[in-house]
SEZAKE-125940 format. One record per residue (C-alpha): x, z, y. Coordinates in steps of 0.02 Angstrom, whole numbers, plus 32768, in hexadecimal, padded with zeros to 4 digits. Example, Ala and Ser with C-alpha at 12.3 -4.5 7.8 and 13.67 -1.06 7.14 Angstrom:
826781867F1F;82AC81657FCB;
This chain:
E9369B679613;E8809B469673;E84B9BBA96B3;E79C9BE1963A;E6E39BA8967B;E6699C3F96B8;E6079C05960E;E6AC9C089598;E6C69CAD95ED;E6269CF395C3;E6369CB69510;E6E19D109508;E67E9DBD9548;E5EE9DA994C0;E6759D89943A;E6C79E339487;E6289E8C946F;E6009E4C93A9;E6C29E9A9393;E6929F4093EE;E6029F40937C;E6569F1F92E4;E6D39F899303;E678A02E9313;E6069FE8927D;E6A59FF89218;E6DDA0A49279;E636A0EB925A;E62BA0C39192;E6DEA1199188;E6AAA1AA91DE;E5FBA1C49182;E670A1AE90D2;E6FCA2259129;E669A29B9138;E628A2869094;E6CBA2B09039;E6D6A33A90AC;E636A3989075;E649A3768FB1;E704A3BC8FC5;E6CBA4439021;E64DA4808FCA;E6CDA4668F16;E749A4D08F99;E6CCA56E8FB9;E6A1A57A8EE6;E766A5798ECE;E775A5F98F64;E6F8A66E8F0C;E769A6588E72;E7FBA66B8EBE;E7ABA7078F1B;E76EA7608E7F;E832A73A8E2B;E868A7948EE1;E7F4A8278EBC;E834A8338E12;E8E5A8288E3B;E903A79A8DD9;E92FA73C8E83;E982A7838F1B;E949A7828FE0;E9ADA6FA8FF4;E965A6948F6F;E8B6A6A58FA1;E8E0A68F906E;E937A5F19048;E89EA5A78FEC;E837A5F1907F;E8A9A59190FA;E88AA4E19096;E7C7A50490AB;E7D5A5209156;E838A49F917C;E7BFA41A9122;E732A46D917A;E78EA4469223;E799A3AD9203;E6EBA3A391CD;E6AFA3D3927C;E72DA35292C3;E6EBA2D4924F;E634A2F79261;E653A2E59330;E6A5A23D9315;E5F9A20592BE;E592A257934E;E612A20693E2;E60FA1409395;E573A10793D9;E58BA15B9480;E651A11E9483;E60FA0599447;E587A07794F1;E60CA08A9544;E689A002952B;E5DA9F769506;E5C39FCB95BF;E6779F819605;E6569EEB95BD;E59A9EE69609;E5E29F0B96BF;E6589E779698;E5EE9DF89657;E55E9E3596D8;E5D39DF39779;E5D89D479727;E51E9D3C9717;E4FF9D5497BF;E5929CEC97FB;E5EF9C6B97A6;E57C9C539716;E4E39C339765;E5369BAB97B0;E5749B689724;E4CB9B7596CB;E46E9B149740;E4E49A8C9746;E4F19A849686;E4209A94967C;E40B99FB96F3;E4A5999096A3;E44B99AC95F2;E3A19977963D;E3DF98D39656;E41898D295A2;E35F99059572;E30E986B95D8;E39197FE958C;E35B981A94DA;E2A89820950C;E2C497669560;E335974C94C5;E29697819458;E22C970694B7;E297967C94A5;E28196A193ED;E1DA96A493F2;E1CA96029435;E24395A893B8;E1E895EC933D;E13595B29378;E17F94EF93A7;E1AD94F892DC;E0DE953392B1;E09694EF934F;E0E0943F9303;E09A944C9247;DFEC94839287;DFDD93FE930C;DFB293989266;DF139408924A;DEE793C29315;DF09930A92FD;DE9B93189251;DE21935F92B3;DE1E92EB9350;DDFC926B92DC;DD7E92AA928A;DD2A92BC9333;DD5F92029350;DD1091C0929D;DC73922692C5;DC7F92B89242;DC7A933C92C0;DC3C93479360;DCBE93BB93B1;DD7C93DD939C;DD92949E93AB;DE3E94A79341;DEE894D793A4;DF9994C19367;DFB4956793CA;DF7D9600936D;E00796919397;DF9097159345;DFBE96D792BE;E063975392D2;E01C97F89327;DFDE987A92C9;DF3E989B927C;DEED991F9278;DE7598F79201;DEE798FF9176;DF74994291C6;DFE098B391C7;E07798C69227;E09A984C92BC;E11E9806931A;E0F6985793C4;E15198DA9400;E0D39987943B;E10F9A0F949C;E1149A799410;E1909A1693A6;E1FB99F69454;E1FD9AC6944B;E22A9ACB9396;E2A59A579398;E2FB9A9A9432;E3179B3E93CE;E33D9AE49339;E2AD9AF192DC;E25E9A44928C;E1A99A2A9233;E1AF9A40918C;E12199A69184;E18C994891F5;E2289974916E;E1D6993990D6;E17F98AB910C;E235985D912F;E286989290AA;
C-alpha cells in the first residue's frame, strides 16, 4: 500500500479530531443524563429513607432493614460524585487527546505539508490561467458570431456616407460593452471582477449572475 501524501495525512488527522469530538459529545450527553437520573432517584431515595426511618423508630422495621436502604442511597450518591466528575473531566480529557493530535498534525505543517502545499498551489495556478485563456477563447467565438451580424449596421452605414446621406461613418461592428455590466440598471455582465473570482473560489456565486442564466 502507498505510503499516504503529507496532505492525505493531514486529512486523516482532521477526520481523527471530528471523531474525538464526537465522541466525547456522545460521552458527555450520557453522563449529564447519568447525572440526571441520579439526582431524581436520589432525592425519591432520601423521602423513602425518612419512611423507612420513621417504620425503624416505630419498630415496624429492624436495623437491618433501614441500614440496607441507607447502603443503596449511599451507594447511588457515590456514584453520583463519580458521575458528576466524569462531566467536569470531558472537556479537559477531549483537550487532551485534540492536543496529541495537534502535536501530530503540527510536524506536518511545518515539514512535509508545506511542501506539498506549495507545489499543489502553483500546479492549480496553471489550471486557473488555463480556464481564464479558455474563457477568452470564448469570448472571442462569441464576438466573431455578433461582430459578423453587426458588421451589416457598418456596410449600411459606409454607404450612406458613399450616397451622401451622412457626412461621417461613426458605427463599429465591435461593441463588447455590450456584455459587461451596468451599473445603471444593474445588469449583470460577462466580465469576471475580483469580487466574483473571491466568491467563486469559496463557492459562493451571484445570485444576479444565477438568475439571469437560468
Amino acid at each position: 500500500m502507498a505510503k499516504k501524501t503529507a496532505v492525505q495525512q493531514m486529512e486523516s488527522l482532521f477526520q481523527q479530531t471530528e471523531s474525538i469530538r464526537e465522541q466525547f459529545t456522545v460521552a458527555l450527553e450520557n453522563a449529564e443524563n447519568e447525572v440526571a437520573e441520579l439526582i431524581e432517584a436520589i432525592e425519591e431515595g432520601e423521602k423513602h429513607l425518612q419512611d423507612i426511618y420513621k417504620n425503624y423508630v416505630l419498630n415496624i422495621v429492624s436495623l437491618d432493614a433501614y441500614q440496607s436502604e441507607k447502603k443503596l442511597l449511599d451507594d447511588k450518591k457515590a456514584i453520583l460524585h463519580v458521575a458528576e466528575k466524569k462531566v467536569a473531566d470531558i472537556d479537559e480529557l477531549m483537550k487532551g487527546e485534540l492536543s496529541e493530535v495537534y502535536s501530530e498534525a503540527y510536524s506536518l505543517l511545518i515539514g512535509d505539508f508545506s511542501k506539498e502545499e506549495r507545489q499543489i498551489v502553483a500546479d492549480r495556478k496553471k489550471a486557473m490561467l488555463k480556464a481564464k485563456h479558455d474563457y477568452l477563447k470564448a469570448v472571442r467565438s462569441i464576438g466573431e458570431e455578433v461582430i459578423s451580424v453587426q458588421n451589416n449596421r457598418v456596410w449600411m452605414s459606409v454607404l450612406e456616407v458613399e450616397l451622401g446621406l451622412k457626412s461621417y461613418n461613426y458605427t463599429s461592428a465591435v461593441k463588447p460593452e455590450q456584455f459587461l455590466s451596468n451599473s445603471y440598471d444593474s445588469t449583470v455582465g460577462a466580465e469576471i471582477s475580483v469580487d466574483e473570482f473571491n466568491g467563486a473560489y469559496a463557492g459562493k456565486f451571484d445570485y444576479k449572475l444565477l438568475n439571469e442564466i437560468e
